[in-house]
N, CA and C atoms as a LAMMPS dump frame, in Angstrom:
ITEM: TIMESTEP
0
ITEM: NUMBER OF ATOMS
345
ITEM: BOX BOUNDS ff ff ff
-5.0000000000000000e+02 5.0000000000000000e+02
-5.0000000000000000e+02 5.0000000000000000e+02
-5.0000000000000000e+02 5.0000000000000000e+02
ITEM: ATOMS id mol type element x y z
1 1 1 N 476.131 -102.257 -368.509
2 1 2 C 476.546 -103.614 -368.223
3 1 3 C 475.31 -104.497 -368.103
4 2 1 N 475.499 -105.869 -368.748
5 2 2 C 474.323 -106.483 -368.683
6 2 3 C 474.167 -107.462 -367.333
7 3 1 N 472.807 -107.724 -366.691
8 3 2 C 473.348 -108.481 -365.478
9 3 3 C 473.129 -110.087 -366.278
10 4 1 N 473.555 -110.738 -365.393
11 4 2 C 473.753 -112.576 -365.866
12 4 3 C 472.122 -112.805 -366.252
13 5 1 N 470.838 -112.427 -365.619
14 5 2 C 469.637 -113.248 -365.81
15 5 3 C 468.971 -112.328 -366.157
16 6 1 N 467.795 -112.336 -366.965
17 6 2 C 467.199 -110.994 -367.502
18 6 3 C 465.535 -111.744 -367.156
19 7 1 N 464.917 -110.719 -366.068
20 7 2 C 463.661 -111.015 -366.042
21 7 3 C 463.046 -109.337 -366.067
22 8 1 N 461.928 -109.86 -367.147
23 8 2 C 461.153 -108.405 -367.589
24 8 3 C 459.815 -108.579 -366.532
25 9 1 N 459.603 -107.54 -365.991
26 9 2 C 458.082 -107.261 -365.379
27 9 3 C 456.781 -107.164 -366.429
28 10 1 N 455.895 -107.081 -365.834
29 10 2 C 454.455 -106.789 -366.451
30 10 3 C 454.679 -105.544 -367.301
31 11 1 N 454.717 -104.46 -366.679
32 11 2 C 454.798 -103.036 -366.965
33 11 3 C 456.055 -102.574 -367.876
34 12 1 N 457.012 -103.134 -367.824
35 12 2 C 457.937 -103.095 -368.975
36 12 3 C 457.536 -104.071 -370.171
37 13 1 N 457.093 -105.088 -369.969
38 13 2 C 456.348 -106.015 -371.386
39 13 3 C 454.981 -105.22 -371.776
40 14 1 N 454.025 -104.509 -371.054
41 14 2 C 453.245 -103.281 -371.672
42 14 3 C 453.922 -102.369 -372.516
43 15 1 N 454.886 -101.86 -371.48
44 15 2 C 455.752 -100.835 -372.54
45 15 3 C 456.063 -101.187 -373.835
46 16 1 N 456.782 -102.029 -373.816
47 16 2 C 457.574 -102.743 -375.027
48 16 3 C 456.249 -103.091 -375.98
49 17 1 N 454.926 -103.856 -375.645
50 17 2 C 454.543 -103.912 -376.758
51 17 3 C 453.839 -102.72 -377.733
52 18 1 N 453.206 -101.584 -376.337
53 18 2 C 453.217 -100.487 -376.636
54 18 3 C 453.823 -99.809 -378.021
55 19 1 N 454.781 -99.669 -377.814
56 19 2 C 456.59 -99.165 -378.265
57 19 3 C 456.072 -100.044 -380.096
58 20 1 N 455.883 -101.266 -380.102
59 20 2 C 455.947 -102.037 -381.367
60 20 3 C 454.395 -101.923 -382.258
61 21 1 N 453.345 -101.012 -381.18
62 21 2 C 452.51 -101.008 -381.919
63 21 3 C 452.621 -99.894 -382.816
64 22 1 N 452.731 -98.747 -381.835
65 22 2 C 453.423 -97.516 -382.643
66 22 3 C 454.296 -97.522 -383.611
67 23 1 N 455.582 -98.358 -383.467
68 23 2 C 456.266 -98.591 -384.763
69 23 3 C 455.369 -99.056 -385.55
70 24 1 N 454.657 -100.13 -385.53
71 24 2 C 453.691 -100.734 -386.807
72 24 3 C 452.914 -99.936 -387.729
73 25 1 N 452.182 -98.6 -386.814
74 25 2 C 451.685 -97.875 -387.185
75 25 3 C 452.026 -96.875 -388.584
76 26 1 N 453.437 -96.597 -387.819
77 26 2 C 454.541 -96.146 -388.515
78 26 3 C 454.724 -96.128 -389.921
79 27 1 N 455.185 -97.639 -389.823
80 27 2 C 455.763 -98.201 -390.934
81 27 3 C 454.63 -98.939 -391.769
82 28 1 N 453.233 -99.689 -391.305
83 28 2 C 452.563 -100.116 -392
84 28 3 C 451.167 -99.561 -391.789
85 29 1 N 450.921 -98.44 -390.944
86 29 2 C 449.293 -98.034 -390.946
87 29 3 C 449.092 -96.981 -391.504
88 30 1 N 447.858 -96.238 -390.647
89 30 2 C 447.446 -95.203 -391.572
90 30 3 C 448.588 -93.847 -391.242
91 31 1 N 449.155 -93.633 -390.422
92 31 2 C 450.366 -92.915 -390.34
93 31 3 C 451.635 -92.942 -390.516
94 32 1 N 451.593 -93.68 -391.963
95 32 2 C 453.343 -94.232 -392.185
96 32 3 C 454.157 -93.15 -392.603
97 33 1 N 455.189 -93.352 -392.324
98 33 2 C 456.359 -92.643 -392.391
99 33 3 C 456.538 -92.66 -393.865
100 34 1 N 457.015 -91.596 -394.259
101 34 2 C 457.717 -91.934 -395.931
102 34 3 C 458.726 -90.786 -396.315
103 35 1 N 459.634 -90.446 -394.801
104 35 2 C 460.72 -89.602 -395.201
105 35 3 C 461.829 -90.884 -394.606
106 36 1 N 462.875 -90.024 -393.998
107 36 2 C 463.914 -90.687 -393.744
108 36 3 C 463.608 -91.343 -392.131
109 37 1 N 462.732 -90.852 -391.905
110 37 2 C 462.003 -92.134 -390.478
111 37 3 C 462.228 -93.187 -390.785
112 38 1 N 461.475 -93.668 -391.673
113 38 2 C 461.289 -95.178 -392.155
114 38 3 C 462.804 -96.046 -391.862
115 39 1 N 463.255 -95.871 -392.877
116 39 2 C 464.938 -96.648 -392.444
117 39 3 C 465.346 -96.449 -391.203
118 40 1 N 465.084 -95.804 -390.255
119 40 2 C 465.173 -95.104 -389.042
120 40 3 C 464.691 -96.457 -388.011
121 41 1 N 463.24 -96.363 -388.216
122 41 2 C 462.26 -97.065 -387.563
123 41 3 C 462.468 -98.822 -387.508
124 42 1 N 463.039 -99.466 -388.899
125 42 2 C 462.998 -100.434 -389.132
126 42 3 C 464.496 -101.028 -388.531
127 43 1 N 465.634 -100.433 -389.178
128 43 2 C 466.512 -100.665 -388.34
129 43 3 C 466.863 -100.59 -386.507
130 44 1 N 465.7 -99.609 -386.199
131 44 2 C 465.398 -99.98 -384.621
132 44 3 C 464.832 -101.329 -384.378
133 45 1 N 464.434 -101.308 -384.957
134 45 2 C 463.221 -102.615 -385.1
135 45 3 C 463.782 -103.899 -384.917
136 46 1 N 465.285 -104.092 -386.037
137 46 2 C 465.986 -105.248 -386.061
138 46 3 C 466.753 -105.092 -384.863
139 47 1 N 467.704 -104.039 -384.534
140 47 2 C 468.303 -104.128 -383.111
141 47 3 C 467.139 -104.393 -382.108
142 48 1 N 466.084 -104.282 -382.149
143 48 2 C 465.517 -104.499 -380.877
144 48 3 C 465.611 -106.203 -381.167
145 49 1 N 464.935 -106.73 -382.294
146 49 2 C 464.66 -108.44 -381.947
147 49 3 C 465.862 -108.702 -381.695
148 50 1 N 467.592 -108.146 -382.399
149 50 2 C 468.443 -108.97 -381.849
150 50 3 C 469.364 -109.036 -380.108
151 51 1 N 468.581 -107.782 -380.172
152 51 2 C 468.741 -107.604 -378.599
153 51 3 C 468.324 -108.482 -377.752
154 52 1 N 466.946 -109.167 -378.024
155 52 2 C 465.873 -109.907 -378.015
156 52 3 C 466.363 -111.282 -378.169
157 53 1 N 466.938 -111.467 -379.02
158 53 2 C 467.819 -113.067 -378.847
159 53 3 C 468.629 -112.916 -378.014
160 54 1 N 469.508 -112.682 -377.666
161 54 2 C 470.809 -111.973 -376.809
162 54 3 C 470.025 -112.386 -375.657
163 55 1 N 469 -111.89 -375.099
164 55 2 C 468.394 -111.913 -373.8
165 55 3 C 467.572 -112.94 -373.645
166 56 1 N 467.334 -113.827 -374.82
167 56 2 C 466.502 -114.907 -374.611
168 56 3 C 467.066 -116.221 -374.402
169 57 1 N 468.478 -115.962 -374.458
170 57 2 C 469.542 -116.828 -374.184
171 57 3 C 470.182 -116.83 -372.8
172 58 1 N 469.994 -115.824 -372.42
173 58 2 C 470.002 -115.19 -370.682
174 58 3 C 469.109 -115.404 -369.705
175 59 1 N 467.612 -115.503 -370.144
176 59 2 C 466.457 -115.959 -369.017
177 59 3 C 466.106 -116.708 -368.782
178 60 1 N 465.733 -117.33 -367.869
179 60 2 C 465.173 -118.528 -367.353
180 60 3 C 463.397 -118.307 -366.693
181 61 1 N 463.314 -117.057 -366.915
182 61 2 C 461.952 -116.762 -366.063
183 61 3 C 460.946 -117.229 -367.756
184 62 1 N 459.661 -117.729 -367.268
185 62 2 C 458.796 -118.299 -368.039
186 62 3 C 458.395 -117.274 -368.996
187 63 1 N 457.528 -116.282 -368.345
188 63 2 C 457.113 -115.136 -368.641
189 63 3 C 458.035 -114.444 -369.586
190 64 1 N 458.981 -114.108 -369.064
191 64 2 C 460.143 -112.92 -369.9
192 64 3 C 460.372 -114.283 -371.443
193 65 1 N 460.629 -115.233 -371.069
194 65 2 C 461.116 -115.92 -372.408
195 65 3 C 460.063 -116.268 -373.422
196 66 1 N 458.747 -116.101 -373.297
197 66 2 C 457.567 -115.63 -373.834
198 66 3 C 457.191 -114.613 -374.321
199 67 1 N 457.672 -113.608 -373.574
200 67 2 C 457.572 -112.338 -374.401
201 67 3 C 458.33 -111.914 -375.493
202 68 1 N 459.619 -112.262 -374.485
203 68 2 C 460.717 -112.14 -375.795
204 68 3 C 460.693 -112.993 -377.296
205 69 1 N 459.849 -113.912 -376.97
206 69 2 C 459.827 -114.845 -378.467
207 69 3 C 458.86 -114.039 -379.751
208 70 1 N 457.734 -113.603 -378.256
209 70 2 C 456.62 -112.762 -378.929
210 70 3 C 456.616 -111.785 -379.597
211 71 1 N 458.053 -110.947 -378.707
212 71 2 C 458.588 -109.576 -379.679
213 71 3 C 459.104 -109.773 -381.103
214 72 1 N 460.232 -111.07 -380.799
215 72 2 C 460.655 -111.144 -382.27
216 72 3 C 459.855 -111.661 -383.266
217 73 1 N 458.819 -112.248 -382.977
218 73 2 C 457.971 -112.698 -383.747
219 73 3 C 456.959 -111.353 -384.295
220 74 1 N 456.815 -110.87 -383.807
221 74 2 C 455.815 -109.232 -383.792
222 74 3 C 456.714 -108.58 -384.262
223 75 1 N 457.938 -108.168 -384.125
224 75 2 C 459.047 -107.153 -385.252
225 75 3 C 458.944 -108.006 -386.559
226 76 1 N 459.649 -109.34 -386.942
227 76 2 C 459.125 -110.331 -387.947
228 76 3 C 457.842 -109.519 -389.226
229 77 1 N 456.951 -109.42 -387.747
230 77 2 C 455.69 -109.256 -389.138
231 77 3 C 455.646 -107.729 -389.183
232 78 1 N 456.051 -107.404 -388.495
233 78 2 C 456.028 -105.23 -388.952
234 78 3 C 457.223 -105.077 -390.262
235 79 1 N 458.113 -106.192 -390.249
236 79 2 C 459.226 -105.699 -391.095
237 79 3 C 458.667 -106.608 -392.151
238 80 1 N 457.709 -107.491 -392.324
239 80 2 C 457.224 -108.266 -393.373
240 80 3 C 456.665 -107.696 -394.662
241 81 1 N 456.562 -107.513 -395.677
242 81 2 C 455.745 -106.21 -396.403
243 81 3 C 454.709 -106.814 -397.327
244 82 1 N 454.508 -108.485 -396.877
245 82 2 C 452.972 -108.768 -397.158
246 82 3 C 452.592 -108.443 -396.185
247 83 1 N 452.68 -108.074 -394.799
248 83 2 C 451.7 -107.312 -393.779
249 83 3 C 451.203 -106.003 -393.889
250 84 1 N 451.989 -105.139 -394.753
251 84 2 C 451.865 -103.904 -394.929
252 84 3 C 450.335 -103.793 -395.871
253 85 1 N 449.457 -102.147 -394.889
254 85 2 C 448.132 -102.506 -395.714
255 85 3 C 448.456 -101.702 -396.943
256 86 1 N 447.986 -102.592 -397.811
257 86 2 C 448.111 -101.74 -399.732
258 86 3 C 447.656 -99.985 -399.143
259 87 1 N 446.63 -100.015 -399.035
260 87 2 C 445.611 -98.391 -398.473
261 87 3 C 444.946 -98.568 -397.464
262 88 1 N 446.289 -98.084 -396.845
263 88 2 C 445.482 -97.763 -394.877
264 88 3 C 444.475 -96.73 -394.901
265 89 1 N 443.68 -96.925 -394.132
266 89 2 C 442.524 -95.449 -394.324
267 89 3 C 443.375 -94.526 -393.605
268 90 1 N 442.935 -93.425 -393.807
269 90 2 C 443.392 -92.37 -393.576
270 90 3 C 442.774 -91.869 -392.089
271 91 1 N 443.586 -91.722 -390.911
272 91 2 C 443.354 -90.909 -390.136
273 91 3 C 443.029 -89.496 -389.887
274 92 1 N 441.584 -88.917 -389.918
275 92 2 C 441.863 -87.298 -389.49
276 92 3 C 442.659 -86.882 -388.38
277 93 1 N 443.255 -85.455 -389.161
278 93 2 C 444.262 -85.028 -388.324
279 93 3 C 443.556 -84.355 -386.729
280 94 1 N 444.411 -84.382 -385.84
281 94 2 C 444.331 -84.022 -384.362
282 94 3 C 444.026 -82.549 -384.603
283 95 1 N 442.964 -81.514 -384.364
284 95 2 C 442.509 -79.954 -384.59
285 95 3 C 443.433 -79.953 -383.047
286 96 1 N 444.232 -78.985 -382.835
287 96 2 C 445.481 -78.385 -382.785
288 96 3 C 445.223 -76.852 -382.713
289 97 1 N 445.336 -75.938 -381.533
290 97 2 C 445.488 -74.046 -381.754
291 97 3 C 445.959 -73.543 -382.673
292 98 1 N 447.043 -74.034 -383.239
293 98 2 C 447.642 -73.542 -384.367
294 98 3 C 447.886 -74.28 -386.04
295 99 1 N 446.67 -75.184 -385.811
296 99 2 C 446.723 -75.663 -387.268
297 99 3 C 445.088 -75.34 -387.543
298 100 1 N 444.772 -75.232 -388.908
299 100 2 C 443.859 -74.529 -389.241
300 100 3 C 443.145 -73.415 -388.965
301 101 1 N 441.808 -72.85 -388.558
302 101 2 C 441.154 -71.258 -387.882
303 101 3 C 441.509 -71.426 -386.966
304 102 1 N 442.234 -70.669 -386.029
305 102 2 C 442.222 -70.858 -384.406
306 102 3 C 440.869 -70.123 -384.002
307 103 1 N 439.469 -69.848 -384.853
308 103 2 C 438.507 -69.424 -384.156
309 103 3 C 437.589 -70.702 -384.017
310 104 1 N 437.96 -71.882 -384.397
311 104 2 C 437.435 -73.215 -384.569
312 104 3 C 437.652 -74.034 -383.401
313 105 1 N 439.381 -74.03 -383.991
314 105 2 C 440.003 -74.78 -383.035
315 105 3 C 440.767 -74.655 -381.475
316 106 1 N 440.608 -73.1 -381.59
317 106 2 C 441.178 -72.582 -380.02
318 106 3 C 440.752 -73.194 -379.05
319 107 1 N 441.848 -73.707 -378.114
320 107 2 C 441.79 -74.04 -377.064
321 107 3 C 440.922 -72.65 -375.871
322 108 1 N 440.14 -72.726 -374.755
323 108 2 C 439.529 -71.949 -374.347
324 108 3 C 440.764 -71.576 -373.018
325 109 1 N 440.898 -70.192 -373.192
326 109 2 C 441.921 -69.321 -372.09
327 109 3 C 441.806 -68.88 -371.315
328 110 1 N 442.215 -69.873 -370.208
329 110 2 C 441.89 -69.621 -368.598
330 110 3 C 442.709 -68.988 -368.268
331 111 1 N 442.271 -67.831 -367.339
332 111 2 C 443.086 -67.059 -366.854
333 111 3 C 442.567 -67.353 -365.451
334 112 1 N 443.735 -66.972 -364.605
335 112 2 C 443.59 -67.305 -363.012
336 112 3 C 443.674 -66.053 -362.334
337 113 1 N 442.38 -65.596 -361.635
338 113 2 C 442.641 -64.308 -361.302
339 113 3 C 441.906 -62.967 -362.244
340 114 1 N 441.875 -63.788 -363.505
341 114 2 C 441.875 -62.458 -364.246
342 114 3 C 440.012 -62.483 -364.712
343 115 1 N 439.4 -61.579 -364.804
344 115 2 C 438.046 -61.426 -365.133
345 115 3 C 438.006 -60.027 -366.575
């Protein structure tokens, strides 16, 4: 149930933009999606801005109706595909125990107790 006035805190407008950078990433950086994520990601994307109108029609707090303009404006350009980079550089992957030598990449095994 929605209540009548919608005011967002600091720490939930972190979250949230958080949340839209990662999608960006996603969909337009060096870790884009290119299975069935993608349609996934983007259609979250639009329910979130229209959620986002919905609630911007509900607040009266300064702050929250700022952010919220900011979100839809920031989904806007993630779903834009002149924003998208032609060739994102490529991120190296995270070395991981079980991806590549684990005599490289092993994590070191503490044992408690044990000598």
């Amino acid at each position: 149930m929605y209540s009548p006035s919608v005011k967002i805190d600091a720490y939930r407008r972190n979250l949230q933009r958080a949340y839209l950078d990662l999608m960006s990433t996603r969909l337009n950086g060096a870790q884009r999606a290119n299975d069935d994520q993608r349609p996934m990601f983007r259609g979250e994307l639009k329910t979130i801005s229209a959620d986002a109108g919905v609630a911007l029609a509900r607040t009266t707090d300064r702050d929250t109706r700022l952010h919220l303009e900011d979100l839809r404006d920031q989904i806007a350009k993630i779903l834009d595909p002149k924003y998208q980079l032609a060739n994102p550089t490529t991120v190296p992957p995270v070395p991981t125990p079980l991806s590549g030598r684990d005599d490289v990449y092993c994590w070191t095994d503490y044992g408690i107790g044990v000598e």
